[in-house]
Backbone and ligand atoms as CSV (ligand in chain L), in Angstrom:
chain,resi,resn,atom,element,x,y,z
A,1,UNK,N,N,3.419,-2.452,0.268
A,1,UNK,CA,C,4.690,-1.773,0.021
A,1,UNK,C,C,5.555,-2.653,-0.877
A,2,UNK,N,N,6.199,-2.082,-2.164
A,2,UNK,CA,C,7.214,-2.627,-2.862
A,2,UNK,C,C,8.734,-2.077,-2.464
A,3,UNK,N,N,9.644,-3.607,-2.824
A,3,UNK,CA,C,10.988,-2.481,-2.282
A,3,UNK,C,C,11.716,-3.135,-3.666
A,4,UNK,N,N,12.436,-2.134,-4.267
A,4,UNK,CA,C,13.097,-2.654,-5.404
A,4,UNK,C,C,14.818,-2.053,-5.076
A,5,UNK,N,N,16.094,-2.771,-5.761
A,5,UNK,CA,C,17.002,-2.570,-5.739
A,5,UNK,C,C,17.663,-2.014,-7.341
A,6,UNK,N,N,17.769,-0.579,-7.669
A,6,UNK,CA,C,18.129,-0.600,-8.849
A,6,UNK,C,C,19.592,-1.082,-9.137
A,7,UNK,N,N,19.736,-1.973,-10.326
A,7,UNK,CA,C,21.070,-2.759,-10.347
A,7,UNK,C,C,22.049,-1.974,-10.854
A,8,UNK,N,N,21.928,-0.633,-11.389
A,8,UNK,CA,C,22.570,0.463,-12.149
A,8,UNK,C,C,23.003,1.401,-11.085
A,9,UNK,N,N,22.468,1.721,-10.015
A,9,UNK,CA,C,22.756,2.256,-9.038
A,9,UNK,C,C,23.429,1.715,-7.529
A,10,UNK,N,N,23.291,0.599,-7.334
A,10,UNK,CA,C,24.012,-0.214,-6.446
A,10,UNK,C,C,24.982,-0.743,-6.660
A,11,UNK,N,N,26.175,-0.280,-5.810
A,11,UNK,CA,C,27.466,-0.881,-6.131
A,11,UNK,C,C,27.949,-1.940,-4.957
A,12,UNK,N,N,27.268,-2.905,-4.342
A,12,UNK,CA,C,27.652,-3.994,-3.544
A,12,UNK,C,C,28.341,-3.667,-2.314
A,13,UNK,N,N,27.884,-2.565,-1.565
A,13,UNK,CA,C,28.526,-2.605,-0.388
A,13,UNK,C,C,28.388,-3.028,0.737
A,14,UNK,N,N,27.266,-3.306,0.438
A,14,UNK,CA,C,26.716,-4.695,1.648
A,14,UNK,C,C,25.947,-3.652,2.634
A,15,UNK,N,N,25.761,-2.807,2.703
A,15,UNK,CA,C,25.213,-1.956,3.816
A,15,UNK,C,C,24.238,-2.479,4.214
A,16,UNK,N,N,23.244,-2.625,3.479
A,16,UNK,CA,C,21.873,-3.138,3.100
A,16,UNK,C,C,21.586,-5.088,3.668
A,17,UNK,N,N,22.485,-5.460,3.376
A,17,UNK,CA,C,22.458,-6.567,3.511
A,17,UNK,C,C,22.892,-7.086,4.845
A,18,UNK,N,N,23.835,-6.493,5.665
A,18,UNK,CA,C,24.370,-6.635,6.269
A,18,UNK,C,C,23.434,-5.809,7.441
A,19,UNK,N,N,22.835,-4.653,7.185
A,19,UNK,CA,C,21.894,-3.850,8.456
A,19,UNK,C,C,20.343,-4.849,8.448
A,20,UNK,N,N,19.995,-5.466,7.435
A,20,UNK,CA,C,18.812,-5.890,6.892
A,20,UNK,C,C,18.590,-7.108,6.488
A,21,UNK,N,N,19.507,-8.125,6.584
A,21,UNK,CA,C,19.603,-9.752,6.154
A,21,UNK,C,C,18.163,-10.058,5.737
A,22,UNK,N,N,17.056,-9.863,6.352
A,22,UNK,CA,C,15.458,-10.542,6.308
A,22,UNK,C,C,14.791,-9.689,5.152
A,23,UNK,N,N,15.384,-8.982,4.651
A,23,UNK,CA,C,14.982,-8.112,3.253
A,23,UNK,C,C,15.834,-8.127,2.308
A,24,UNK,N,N,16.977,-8.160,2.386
A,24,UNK,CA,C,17.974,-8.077,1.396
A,24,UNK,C,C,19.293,-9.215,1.278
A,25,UNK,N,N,19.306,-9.312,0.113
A,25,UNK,CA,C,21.074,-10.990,0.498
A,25,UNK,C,C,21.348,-9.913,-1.364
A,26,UNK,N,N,22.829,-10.606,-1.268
A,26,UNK,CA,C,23.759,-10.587,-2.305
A,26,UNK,C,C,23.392,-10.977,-3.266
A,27,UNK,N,N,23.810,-10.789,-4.409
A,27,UNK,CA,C,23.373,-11.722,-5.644
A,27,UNK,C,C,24.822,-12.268,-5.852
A,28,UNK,N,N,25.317,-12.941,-7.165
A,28,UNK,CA,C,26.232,-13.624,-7.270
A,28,UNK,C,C,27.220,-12.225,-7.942
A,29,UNK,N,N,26.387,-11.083,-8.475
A,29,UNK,CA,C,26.803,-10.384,-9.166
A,29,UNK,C,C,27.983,-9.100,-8.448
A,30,UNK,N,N,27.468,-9.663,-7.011
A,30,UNK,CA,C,27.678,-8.643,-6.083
A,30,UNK,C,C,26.578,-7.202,-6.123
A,31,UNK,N,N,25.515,-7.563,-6.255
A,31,UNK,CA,C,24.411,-6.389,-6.523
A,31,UNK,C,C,23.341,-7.127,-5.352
A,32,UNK,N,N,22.513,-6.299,-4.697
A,32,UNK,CA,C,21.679,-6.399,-3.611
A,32,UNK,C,C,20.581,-7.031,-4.528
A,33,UNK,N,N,20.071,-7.993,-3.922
A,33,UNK,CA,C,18.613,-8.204,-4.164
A,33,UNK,C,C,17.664,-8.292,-2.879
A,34,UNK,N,N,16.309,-7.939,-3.331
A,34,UNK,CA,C,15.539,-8.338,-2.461
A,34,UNK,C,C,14.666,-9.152,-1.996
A,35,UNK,N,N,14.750,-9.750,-0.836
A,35,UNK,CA,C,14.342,-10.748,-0.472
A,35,UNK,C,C,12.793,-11.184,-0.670
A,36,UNK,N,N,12.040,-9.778,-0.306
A,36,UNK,CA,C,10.332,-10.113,-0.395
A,36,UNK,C,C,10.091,-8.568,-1.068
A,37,UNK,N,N,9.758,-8.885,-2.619
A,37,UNK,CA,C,9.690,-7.517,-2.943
A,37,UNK,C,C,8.127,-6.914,-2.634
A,38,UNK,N,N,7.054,-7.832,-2.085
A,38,UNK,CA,C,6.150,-7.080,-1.406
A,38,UNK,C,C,6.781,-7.765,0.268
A,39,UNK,N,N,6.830,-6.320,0.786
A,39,UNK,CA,C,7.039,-6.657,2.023
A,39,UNK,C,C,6.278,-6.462,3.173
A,40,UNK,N,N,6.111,-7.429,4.097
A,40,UNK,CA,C,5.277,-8.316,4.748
A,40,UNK,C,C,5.010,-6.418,5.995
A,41,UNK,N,N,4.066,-6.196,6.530
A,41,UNK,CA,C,4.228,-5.056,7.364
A,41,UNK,C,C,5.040,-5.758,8.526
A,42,UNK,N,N,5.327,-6.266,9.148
A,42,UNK,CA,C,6.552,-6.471,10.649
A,42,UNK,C,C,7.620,-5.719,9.862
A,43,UNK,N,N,8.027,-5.655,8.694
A,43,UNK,CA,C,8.857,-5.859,8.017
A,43,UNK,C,C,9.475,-3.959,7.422
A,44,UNK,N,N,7.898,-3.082,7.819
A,44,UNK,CA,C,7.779,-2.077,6.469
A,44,UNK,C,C,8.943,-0.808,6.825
A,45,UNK,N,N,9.002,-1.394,8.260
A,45,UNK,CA,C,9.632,0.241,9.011
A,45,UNK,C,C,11.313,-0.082,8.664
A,46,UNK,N,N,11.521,-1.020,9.091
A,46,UNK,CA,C,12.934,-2.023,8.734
A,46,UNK,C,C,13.445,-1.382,7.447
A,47,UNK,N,N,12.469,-1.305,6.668
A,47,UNK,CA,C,12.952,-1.200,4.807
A,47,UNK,C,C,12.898,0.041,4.910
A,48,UNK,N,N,12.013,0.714,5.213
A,48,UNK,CA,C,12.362,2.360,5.117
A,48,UNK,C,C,13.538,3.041,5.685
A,49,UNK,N,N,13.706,2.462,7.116
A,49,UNK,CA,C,15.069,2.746,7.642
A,49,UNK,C,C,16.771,2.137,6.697
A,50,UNK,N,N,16.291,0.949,5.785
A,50,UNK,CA,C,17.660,0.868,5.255
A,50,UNK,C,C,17.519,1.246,4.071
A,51,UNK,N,N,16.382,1.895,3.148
A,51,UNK,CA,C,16.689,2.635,2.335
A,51,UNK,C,C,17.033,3.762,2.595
A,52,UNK,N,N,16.433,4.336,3.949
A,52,UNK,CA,C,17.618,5.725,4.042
A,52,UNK,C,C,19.386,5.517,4.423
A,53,UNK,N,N,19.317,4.436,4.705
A,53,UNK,CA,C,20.944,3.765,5.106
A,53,UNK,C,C,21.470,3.797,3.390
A,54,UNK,N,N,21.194,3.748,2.423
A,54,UNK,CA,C,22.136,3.316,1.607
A,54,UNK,C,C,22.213,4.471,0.896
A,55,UNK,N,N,23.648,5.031,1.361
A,55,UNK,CA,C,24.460,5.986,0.535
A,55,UNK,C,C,24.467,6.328,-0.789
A,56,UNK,N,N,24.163,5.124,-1.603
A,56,UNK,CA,C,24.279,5.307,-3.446
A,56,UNK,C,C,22.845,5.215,-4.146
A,57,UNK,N,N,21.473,5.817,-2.675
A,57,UNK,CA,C,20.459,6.051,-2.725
A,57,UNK,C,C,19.798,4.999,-4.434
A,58,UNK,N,N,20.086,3.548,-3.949
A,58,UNK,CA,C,19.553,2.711,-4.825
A,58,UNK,C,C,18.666,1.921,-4.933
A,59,UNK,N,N,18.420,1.937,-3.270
A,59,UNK,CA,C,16.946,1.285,-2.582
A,59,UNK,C,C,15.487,2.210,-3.025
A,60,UNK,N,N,14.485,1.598,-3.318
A,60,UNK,CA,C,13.462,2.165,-3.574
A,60,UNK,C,C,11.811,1.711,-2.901
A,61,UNK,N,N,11.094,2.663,-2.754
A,61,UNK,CA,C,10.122,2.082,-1.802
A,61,UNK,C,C,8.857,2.295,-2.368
A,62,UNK,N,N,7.781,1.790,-2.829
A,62,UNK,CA,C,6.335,1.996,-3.488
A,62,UNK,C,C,5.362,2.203,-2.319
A,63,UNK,N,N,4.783,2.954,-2.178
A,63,UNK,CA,C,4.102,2.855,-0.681
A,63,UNK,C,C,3.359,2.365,-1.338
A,64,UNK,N,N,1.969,1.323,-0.739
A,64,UNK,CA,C,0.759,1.052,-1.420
A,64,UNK,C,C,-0.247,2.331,-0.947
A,65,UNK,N,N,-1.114,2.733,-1.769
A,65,UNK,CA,C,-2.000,3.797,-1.696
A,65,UNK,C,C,-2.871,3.999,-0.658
L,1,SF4,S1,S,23.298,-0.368,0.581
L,1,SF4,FE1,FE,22.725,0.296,-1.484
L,1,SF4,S2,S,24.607,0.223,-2.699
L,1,SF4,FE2,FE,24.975,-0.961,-0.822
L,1,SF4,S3,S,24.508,-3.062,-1.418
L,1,SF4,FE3,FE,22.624,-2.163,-0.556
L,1,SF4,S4,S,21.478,-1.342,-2.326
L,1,SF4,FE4,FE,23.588,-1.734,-2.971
């Protein structure tokens, strides 16, 4: 699984970061980054649940095939 943060679509509200610390931290820019952009499976259900958490639908998820 890939999780990407588009930087055009995220406006720093911390939702993400703040529901999800072990996947996601701040950048300096105030834009989400992600922590492990292949993410580890303990990890996979976590990311799916806070990409449906973020309102400005900027989180993105690659399932692997
Ligand atoms: S929840 Fe969405 S808009 Fe808010 S900081 Fe995270 S990625 Fe950005």
């Amino acid at each position: 699984m890939k999780l990407k943060v588009d930087p055009d679509l995220c406006t720093g509200c911390e939702d993400c970061t703040q529901a999800c610390p072990s996947l996601f931290k701040l950048g300096p820019d105030w834009i989400a980054r992600v922590v492990h952009e292949d993410v580890p499976p303990e990890l996979q259900e976590e990311a799916r649940t806070t990409r449906d958490l973020c309102q400005f639908e900027a989180i993105f998820i690659e399932e692997e095939p």
